[in-house]
N, C-alpha and C positions, 0 to 999 in steps of 0.2 A: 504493500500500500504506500510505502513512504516512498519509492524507487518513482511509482506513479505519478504519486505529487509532483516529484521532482521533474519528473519530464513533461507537465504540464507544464509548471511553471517555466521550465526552457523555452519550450513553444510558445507561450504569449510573452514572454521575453522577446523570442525574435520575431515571433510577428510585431510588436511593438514597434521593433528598430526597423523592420522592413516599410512599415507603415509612413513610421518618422524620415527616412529619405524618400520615400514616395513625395511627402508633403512636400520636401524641397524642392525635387526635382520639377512638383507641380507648380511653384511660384509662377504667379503668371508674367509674359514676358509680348510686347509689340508683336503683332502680325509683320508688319508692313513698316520698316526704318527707312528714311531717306536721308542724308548728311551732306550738303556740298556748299561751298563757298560762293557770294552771295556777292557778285561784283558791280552789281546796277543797286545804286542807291532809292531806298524808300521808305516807307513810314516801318519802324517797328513794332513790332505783332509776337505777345508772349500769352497766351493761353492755354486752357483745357480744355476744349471743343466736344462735346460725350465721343466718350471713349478714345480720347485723342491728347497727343501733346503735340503740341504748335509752335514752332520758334525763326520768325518770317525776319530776316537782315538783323542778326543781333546778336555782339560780341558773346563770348562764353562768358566773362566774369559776372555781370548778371544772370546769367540761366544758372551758374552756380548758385548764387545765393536766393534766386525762387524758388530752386530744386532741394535745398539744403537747408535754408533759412526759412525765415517767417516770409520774404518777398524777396522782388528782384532787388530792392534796396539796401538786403542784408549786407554788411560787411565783407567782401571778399580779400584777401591779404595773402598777398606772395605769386608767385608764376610771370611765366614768361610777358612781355610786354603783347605780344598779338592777342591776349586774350580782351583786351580791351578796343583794341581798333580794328579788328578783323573779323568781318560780320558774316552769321552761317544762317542756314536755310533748314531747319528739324521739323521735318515730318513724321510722326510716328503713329500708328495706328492699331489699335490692341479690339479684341476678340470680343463681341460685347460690349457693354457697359459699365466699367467699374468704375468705382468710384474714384475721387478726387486723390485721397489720399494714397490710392492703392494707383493711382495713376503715376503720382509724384514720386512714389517708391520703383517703378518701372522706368520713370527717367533718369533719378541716380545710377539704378543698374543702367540702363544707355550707356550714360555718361561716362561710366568706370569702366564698360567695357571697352567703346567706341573711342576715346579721349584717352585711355586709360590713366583716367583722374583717381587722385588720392587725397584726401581731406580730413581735417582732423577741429574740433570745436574748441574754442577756448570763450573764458568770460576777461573781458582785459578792461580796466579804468584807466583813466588817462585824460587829459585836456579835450575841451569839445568847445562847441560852437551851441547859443541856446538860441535860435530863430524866435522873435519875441516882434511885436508891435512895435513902429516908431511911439504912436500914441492913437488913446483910442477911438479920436475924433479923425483920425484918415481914412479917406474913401476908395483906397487900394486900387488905383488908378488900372494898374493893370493885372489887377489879380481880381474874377469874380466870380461868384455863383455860379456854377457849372448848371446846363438844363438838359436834356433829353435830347435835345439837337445841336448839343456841343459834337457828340461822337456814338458810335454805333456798339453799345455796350457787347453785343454780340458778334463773338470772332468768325460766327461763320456766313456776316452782312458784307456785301462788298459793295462799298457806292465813290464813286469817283470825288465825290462832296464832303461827304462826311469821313472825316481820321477816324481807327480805331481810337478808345478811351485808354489813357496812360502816358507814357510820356516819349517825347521823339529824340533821337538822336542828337545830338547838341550838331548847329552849325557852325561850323567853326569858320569866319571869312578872315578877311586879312587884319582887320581892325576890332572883329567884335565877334564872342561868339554870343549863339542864339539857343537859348532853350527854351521848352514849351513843354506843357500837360496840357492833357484834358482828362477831367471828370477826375481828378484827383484829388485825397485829403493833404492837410498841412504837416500832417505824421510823413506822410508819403514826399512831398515835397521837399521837406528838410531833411530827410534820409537822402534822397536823389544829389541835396546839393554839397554832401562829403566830398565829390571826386572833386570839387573846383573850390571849397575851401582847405583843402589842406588836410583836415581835422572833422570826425563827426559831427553832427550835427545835432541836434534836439528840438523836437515840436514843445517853445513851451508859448504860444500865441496866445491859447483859448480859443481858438476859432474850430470850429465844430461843422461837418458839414463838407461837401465836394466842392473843388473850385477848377478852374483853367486858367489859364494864365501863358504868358510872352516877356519873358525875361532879355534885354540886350547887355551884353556887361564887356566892354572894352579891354582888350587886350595889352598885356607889356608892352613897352615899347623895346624894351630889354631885357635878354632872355637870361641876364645873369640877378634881374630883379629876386631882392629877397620874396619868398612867399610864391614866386610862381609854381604852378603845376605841370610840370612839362613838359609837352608842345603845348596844350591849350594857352598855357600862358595869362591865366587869370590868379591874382594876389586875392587874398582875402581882404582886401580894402576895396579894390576896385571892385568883387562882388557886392561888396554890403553896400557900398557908391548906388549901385544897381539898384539892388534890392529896395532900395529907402527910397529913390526917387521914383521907381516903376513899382512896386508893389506895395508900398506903406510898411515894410520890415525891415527887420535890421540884427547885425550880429551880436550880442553878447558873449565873452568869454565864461567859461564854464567848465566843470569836470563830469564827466557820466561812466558807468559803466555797459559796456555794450558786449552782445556777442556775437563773435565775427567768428568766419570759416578760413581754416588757414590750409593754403593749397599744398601738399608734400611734392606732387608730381602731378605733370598732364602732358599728354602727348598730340602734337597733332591728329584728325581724325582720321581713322582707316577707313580703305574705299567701302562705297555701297555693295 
């Protein structure tokens, strides 16, 4: 009798484990992946389409931190420079319907396969930037009220008129670059504007609510100016310059803790 036990219990033992890499092997994974480089400039497009991941002209360093983060505004830190000015084209198309969450899980695996990306989470404090009102009597000239015909909340609307809702690619001309949302929060906004201050940012406004908005913020005239970012070449003075006269905001210094995604590795993508 006791011999029995025992070999029953082997058997649901290995049925157990047989079962447990069944489940893996089942993790659901994209029908249908397209990956290519994205040479004709245009509005960017990051969404979850049912059953779909979508990523239409749009550096990797933001799809990492939508993919990985809370949004595309999450904190990205470290990796090669193209992962910022080098815009891709992510088609992806899974089996059914699943959900968001279980979507976002299937574009990490992407990522890690296809990129093969490696990421690691940290919480880091440090100096920040708190985006705050000039005063409460400004009429935010060019920051306002986003409405239902700002932009086409649905990614799978295509109209020559109307931009998807989010935010565009900075223009960058020879004097001034140009940013712009639609249908956006001020949480969102002042997450977006880390890459051209320096230093993260913080929603501390009060202002409650979606906006749109057209930002112009003039250029170094020299690229060894303190405070520039790069090639963009915008100071954290000549934004807030911006910022106060076009939008009624302004920069305060500040300390926050945030948490950012730090890249260990990524590789360019492999073909389709």
């Amino acid at each position: 009798m006791q011999r029995f036990r025992s070999s029953a219990v082997i058997v649901l033992l290995l049925a157990h484990a047989v079962s447990g890499v069944a489940a893996q092997r089942s993790e659901p994974t994209f029908e249908v992946v397209s990956i290519k480089r994205n040479g004709n400039p245009r509005p960017t497009q990051i969404g979850f389409p049912p059953g779909s991941f979508v990523a239409i002209y749009t550096p990797l360093r933001p799809l990492i931190g939508l993919i990985y983060g809370a949004d595309a505004e999450t904190e990205v830190i470290g990796g090669p420079a193209w992962l910022d000015v080098e815009p891709f084209d992510i088609e992806a198309k899974a089996e059914g319907n699943p959900t968001q969450p279980i979507i976002k899980s299937m574009a990490r695996a992407l990522l890690e396969e296809r990129f093969q990306l490696k990421v690691r989470r940290e919480e880091r404090e440090g100096p920040a930037w708190a985006l705050v009102p000039v005063s409460s009597g400004d009429t935010h000239r060019g920051l306002r009220l986003a409405t239902d015909r700002d932009c086409a909340t649905d990614r799978q609307l295509v109209s020559p008129t109307l931009p998807m809702c989010g935010f565009r690619l900075p223009v960058i001309a020879e004097r001034e670059v140009v940013l712009r949302g639609y249908y956006v929060t001020m949480d969102q906004i002042a997450r977006n504007l880390k890459t051209f201050a320096g230093r993260p940012v913080v929603d501390r406004t009060g202002l409650t609510g979606r906006y749109s908005f057209e930002l112009k913020a003039m250029r170094e005239t020299s690229a060894a100016s303190r405070g520039s970012i790069g090639d963009v070449g915008i100071s954290a003075t000549l934004l807030d310059d911006a910022l106060r006269e076009q939008l009624g905001l302004k920069l305060e210094s500040a300390r926050t803790s945030v948490d950012v995604i730090v890249i260990e590795a990524v590789q360019p993508p492999t073909p389709n």
